[in-house]
C-alpha positions in Angstrom: 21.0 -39.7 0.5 19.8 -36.2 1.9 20.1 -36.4 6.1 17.7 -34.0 7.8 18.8 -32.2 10.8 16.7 -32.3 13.5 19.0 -30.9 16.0 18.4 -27.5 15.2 16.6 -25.8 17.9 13.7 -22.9 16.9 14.1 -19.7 18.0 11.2 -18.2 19.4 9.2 -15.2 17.3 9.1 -11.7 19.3 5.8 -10.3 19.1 5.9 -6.7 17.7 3.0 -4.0 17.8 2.6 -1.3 15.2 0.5 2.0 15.1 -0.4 4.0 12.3 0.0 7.5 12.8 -1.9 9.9 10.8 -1.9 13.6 10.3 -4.7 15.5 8.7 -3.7 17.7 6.2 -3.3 20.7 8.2 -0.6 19.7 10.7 3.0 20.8 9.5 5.5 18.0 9.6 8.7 20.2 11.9 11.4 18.8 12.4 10.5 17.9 16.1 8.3 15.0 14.1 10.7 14.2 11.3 13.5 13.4 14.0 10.6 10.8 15.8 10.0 9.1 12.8 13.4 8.7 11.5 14.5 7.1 15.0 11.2 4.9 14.7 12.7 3.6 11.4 15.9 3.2 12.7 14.7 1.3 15.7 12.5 -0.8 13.3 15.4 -1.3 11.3 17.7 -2.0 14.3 19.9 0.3 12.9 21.7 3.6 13.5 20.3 7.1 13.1 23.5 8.1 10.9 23.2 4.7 8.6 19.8 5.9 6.7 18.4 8.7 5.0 14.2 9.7 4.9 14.0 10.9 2.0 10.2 11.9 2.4 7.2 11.7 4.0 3.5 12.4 2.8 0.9 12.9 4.8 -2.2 10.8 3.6 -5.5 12.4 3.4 -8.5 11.0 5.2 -10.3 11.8 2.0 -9.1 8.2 1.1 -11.8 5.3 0.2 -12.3 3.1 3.4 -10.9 -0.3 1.2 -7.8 1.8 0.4 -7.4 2.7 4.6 -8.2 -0.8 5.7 -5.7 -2.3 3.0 -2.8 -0.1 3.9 -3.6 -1.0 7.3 -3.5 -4.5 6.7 -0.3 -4.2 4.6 1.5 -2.5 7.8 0.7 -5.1 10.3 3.3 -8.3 10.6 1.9 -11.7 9.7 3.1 -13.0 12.4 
């Protein structure tokens, strides 16, 4: 017979905040920019600097439907 273990204790969820950063297709991405997002990854990754590689970056156009904005933003933003 399966025993269930109720002595495990539940560790509570840390809430995290995202923003969504956009650039209009005239700003140049330097590398001032690259380096802030690739730390932001890291530090969402809880990882180093040196243990990942950005291998790009796109700039999304504003000319983008509204459902296709609000669904990316929805797609970005923990469940929890």
């Amino acid at each position: 017979m399966l025993k269930s273990d109720n002595n495990k204790q539940s560790k509570p969820i840390e809430s995290l905040s995202y923003q969504i950063a956009e650039l209009s297709e005239t700003d140049q991405l330097n590398d001032e920019l690259l380096a802030v997002i690739t730390a932001a990854i890291a530090a969402s990754l809880n990882r180093s600097i040196h243990s990942i590689v950005v291998r790009s970056i796109r700039i999304i156009a504003d000319s983008s439907p509204v459902w296709n904005r609000a669904a990316r933003r929805e797609l970005t933003i923990p469940w929890f």
